[in-house]
N, C-alpha and C positions, 0 to 999 in steps of 0.2 A: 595598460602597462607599456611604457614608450622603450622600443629598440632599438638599438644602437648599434655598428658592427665592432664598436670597442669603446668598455670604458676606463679612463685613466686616471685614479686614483691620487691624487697630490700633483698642488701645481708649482711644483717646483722644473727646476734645469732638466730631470732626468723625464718629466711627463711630459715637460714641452718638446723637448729634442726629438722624443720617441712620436707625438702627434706630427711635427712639423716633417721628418722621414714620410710617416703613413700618408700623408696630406700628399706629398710629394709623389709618391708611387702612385697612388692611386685616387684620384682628387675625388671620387664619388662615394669615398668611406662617410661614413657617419659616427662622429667622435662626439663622447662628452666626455668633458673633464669635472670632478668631484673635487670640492678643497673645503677644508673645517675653516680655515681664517677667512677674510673680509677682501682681499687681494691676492695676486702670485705673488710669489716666491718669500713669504712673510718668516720659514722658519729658515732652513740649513743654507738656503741658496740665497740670502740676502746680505747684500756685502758686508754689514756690520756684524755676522754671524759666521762668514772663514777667513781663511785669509787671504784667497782671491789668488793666489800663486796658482800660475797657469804651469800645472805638476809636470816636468817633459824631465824628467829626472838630472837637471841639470845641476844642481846643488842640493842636491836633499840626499847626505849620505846614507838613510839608513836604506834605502834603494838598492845601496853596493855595498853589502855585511861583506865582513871581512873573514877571508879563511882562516881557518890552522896556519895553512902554509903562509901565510902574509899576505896572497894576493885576494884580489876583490871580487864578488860573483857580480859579473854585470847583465846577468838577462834580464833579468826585472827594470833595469833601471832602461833596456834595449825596447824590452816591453812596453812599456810607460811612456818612449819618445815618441817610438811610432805612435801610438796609440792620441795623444796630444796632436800629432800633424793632420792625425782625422779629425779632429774637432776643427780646426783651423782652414783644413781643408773645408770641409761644409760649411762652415761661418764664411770663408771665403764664396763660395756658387751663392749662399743665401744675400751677400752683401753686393755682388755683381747682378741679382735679380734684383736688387732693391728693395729687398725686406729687411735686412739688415747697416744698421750706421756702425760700423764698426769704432769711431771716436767715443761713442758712447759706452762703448763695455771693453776694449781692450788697450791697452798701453803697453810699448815696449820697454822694457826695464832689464837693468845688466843681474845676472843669477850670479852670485856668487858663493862658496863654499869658503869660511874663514875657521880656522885651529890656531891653537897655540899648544907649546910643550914639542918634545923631540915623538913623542908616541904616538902622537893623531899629525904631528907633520909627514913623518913616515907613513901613515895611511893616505893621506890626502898624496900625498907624492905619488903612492903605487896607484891608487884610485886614478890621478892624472895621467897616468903613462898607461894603464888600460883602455882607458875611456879615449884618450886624446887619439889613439890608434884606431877608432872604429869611426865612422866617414858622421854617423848623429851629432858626433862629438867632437870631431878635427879641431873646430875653432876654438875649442876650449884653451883659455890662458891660464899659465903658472905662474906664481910670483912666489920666492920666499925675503925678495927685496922691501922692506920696511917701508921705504922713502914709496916706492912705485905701488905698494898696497895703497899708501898716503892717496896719489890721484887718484886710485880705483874707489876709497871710504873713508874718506876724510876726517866724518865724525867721528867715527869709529876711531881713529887711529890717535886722535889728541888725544893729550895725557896719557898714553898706554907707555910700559915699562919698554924702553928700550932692547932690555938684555935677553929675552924671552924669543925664544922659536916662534915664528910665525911663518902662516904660510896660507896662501891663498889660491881659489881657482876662482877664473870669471872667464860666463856664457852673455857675450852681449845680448844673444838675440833672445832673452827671457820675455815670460808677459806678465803682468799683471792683470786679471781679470774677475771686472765686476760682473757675477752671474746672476742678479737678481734682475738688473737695464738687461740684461743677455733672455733670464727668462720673458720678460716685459715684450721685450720685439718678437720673440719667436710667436706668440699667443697671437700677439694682436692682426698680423695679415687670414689667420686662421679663423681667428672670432668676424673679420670683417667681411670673410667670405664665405659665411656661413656655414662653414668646414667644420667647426669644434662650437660646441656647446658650454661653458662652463657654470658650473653651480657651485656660487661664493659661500662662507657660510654653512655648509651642508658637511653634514659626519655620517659616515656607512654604518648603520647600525645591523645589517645582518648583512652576510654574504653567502649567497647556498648553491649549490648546484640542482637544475630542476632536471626532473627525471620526465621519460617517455614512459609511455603502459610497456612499451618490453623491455623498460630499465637500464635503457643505453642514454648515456650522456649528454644533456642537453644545454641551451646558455646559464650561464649564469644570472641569479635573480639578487639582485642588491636593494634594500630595503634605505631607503635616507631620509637625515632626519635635520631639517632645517627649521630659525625661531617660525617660518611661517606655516611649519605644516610638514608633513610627511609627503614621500612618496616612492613608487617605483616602477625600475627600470631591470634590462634584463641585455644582455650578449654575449657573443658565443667567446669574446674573448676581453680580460679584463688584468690591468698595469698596475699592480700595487708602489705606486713611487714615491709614497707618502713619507720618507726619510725614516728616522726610529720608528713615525707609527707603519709600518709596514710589515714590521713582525708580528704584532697580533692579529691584524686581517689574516695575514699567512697562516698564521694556525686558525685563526675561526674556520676558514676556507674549507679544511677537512682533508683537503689532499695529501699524501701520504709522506710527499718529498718534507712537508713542512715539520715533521716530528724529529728532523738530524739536525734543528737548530733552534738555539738561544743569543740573547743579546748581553751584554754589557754595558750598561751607560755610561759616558762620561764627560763629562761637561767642561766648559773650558772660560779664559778669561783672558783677556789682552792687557798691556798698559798701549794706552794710544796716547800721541802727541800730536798738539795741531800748533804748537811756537812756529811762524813763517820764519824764525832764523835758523830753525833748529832743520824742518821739513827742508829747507831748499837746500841743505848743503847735507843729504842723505839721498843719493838715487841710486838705490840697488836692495834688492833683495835677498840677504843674508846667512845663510845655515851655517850651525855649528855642527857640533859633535854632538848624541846624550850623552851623560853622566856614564859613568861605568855602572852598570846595574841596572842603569835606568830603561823601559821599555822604547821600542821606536816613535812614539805617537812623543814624547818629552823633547826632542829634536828641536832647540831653541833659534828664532829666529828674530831678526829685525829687516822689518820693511815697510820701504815705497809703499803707499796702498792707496787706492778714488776710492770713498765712500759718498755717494751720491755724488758725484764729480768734484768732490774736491779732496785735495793731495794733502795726506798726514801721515805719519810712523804708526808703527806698530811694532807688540815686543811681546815674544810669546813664545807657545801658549803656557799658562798656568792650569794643572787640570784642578778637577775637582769631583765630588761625586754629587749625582743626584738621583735617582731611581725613576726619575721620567725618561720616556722615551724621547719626547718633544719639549723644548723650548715652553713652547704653550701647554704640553701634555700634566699629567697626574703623576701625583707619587708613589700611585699604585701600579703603575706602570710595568714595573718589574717586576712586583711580586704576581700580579694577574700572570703576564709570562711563563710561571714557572708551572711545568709540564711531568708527570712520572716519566717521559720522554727525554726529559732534557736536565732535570735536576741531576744526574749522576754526574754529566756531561759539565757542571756551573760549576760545581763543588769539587771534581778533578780540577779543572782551569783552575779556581782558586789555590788549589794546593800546591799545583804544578807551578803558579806568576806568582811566588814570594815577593818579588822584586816590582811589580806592578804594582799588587798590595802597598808595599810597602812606601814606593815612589807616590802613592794616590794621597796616604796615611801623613804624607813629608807635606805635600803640596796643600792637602787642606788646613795645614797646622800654622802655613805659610804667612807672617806680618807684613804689612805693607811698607817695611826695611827687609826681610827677605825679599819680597819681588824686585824692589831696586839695589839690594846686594846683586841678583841676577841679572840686570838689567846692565847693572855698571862691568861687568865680564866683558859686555857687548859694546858700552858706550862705558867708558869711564870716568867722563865729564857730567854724566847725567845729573839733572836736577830732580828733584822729588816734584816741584812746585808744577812742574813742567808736561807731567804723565795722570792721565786717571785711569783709573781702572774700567774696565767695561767688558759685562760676560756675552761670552759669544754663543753659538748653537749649539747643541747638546750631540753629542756623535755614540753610536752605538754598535761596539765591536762586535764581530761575530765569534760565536760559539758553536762550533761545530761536531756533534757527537763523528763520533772514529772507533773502530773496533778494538783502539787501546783506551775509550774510554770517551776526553775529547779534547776540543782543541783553541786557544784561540785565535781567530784568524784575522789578521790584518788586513785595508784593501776592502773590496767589493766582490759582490758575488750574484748572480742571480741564477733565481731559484723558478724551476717553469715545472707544470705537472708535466706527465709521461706523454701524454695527448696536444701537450702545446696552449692549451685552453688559456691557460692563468699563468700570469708568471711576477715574481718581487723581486725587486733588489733590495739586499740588504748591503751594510757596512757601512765605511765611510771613504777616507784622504786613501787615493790621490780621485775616488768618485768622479765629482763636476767639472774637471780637465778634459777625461777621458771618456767624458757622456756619450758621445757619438759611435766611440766604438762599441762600448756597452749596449746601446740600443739596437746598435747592429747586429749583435750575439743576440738579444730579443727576439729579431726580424729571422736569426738563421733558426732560432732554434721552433718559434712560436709562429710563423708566416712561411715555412719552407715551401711549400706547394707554388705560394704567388712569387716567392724571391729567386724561384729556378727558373722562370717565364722570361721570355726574351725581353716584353715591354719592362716589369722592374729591373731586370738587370743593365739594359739603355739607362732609365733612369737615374738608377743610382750610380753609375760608372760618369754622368752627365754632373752628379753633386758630388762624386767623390771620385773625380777622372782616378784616381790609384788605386782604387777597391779589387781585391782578388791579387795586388804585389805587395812583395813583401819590403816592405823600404828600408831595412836593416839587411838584405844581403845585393841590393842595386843601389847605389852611390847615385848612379846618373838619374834615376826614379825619386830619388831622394831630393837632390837640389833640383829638380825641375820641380816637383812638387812645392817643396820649399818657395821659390821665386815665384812660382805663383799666387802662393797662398800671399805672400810677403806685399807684393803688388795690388791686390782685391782688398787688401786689407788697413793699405796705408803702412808696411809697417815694414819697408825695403829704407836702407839705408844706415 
């Protein structure tokens, strides 16, 4: 049985991130990686399955939910910037080592926040005058100027009614980022230096913990199962990052933490446009408002987007349901899931998200004139002839039992036993943005021993010169990081 000092379950953005860290610390680890498809990043990380907005809460209002009182909560959205500048920062030291081409998986793109009516102008206006006050967000511009939204989305603004409240924020320094080329680089300096191991092809067919004669806890034993044959492997510590499929490992696993959760599937669907008349005179990435009723994840957007390096629209999402966990996964998917643990927990959530239900219920009913009724809110010159449809990766919300019962949870989350052994993330959006700090919460919670050591703390202060500041209460920390990153990256200016 071959050992390994960690194995990392899906090779998607969040298993690479998390190798390419450990590789980093400590270049004498022994890593394999496990993936069921034929290449990386084939399900949720692949750019024709998100939508590649590099999430810094720059335009994505449901970030800043609005109060009672009128004003907007902005931690989350404070949370989510810094957290973004970590990604950027390590992309930056990996791109200045020369592991990383940054032309190949990021683009700078203007964020924009667009409303109409007097009700979401007035939010978008207080949301500005919060946001614009704290140093992440200074550069944020206002417009309720028609004519000067015109230069900022040109498309967008022909044919639109004149007489209507409009109002606009733009973040020039946005990214657009393809994370599938992103997972691709991070692997390959890894595989070439015989640091990571990966097995294409191969599905975990058991996961267990092996025991000692006096029944103290020992590595993990993993049973896999590829067309050429079985086999296995065993360490003391193992990364469930398989995207949806990572809740059911999670509970095979037996560990205790895994019984306070369930998933939710939901699937999604773009209209993408590749007309060059239409692409070239659209560069910006777009958020609206949702619906009144309608859940956060409905947040309709049009954007900029590189899919396999070439530049087309996108208009979205439409959801939809499916019961697989994966893209590629089973229909049983969710029903396998359900737990005496966690069924209380599914059936409260359903009772409690009428409006989710119901928005899910709207969206699958949805004709291909409702999507471009939708479409034309955004673009009201749209053509039909012009857009096709195309379903994206399958995201699966969390469910989380609570002592009132349970909950569902937006975002990402990761799940480690008591011991540090094993740890999942689950969730989904704002995820593959904020990879880097997430695996760093891995590293603090599952690696604490080697991460209080002077050598990884040099190291990682070395890829992420800001690690241990907080860039939301130092400005000066803030743009020096910023100007750095900006520089390594191609992407000052």
């Amino acid at each position: 049985m071959d050992r390994y000092d960690a194995v990392l379950v899906g090779a998607g953005i969040m298993s690479a991130t998390l190798a390419s860290l450990l590789h980093a610390l400590d270049p004498r680890l022994r890593l394999l990686m496990v993936e069921g498809l034929e290449a990386p990043a084939l399900e949720s990380s692949a750019a024709a399955n998100n939508a590649g907005t590099g999430h810094a809460a720059n335009c994505e209002l449901n970030y800043t939910p609005q109060r009672d009182d009128g004003s907007v909560a902005t931690d989350k959205a404070l949370a989510i910037n810094a957290s973004f500048e970590r990604s950027l920062e390590f992309w930056a030291s990996l791109a200045e080592l020369g592991s990383l081409q940054p032309n190949r998986f990021l683009h700078r793109v203007p964020h924009l926040s667009f409303v109409w009516g007097e009700q979401d102008v007035a939010f978008l206006r207080q949301r500005h005058r919060q946001l614009s006050a704290l140093p992440a967000f200074a550069a944020m511009e206002w417009s309720t100027d028609a004519s000067e939204i015109a230069e900022w989305i040109p498309l967008m603004m022909a044919g639109r009614n004149g007489h209507e409240p409009l109002a606009a924020t733009r973040v020039q320094r946005g990214m657009d980022v393809d994370f599938g080329s992103l997972t691709q680089m991070l692997l390959a300096p890894l595989q070439n230096a015989g640091a990571l191991d990966v097995l294409f092809g191969t599905r975990v067919q058991r996961l267990r913990r092996s025991r000692t004669q006096q029944m103290t806890s020992g590595d993990w034993q993993m049973d896999l199962r590829s067309p050429s044959g079985g086999r296995h492997v065993r360490a003391p510590f193992v990364f469930l990052g398989a995207g949806g499929g990572a809740l059911p490992l999670l509970q095979s696993s037996g560990i205790s933490e895994a019984a306070d959760f369930a998933g939710f599937p939901v699937s999604g669907q773009w209209l993408v446009c590749q007309q060059p008349e239409l692409v070239d005179h659209h560069f910006a990435k777009v958020y609206g408002k949702a619906k009144v009723g309608a859940p956060p994840m409905s947040v309709p957007h049009l954007d900029t987007r590189w899919i396999d390096g070439k530049r087309s629209l996108l208009f979205g999402p439409y959801a939809g349901f499916s019961s697989k966990f994966l893209k590629t996964g089973s229909l049983l998917d969710l029903p396998k899931s359900v737990r005496i643990s966690n069924l209380q927990p599914m059936l409260q959530v359903g009772v409690n998200n009428l409006p989710l239900v119901n928005y899910l219920i709207t969206q699958l009913r949805q004709s291909r004139t409702d999507r471009m009724d939708a479409l034309r809110d955004f673009l009201p010159q749209a053509r039909e002839q012009d857009w096709t449809l195309s379903v994206a990766g399958q995201r699966v919300q969390i469910i989380k039992r609570t002592p009132e019962g349970g909950r569902l949870q937006m975002g990402t989350e990761v799940v480690s036993s008591a011991d540090g052994s094993l740890a999942a993330l689950l969730g989904a959006s704002p995820g593959a943005s904020t990879s880097v700090s997430i695996m760093l919460t891995v590293l603090e919670r599952c690696f604490s021993e080697p991460l209080a050591t002077a050598a990884w703390q040099e190291r990682l202060r070395a890829l992420i010169p800001s690690f241990g500041q907080d860039l939301n209460a130092d400005g000066d920390a803030l743009r020096r990081t910023r100007e750095r990153s900006d520089a390594l990256l191609g992407l000052a200016g």
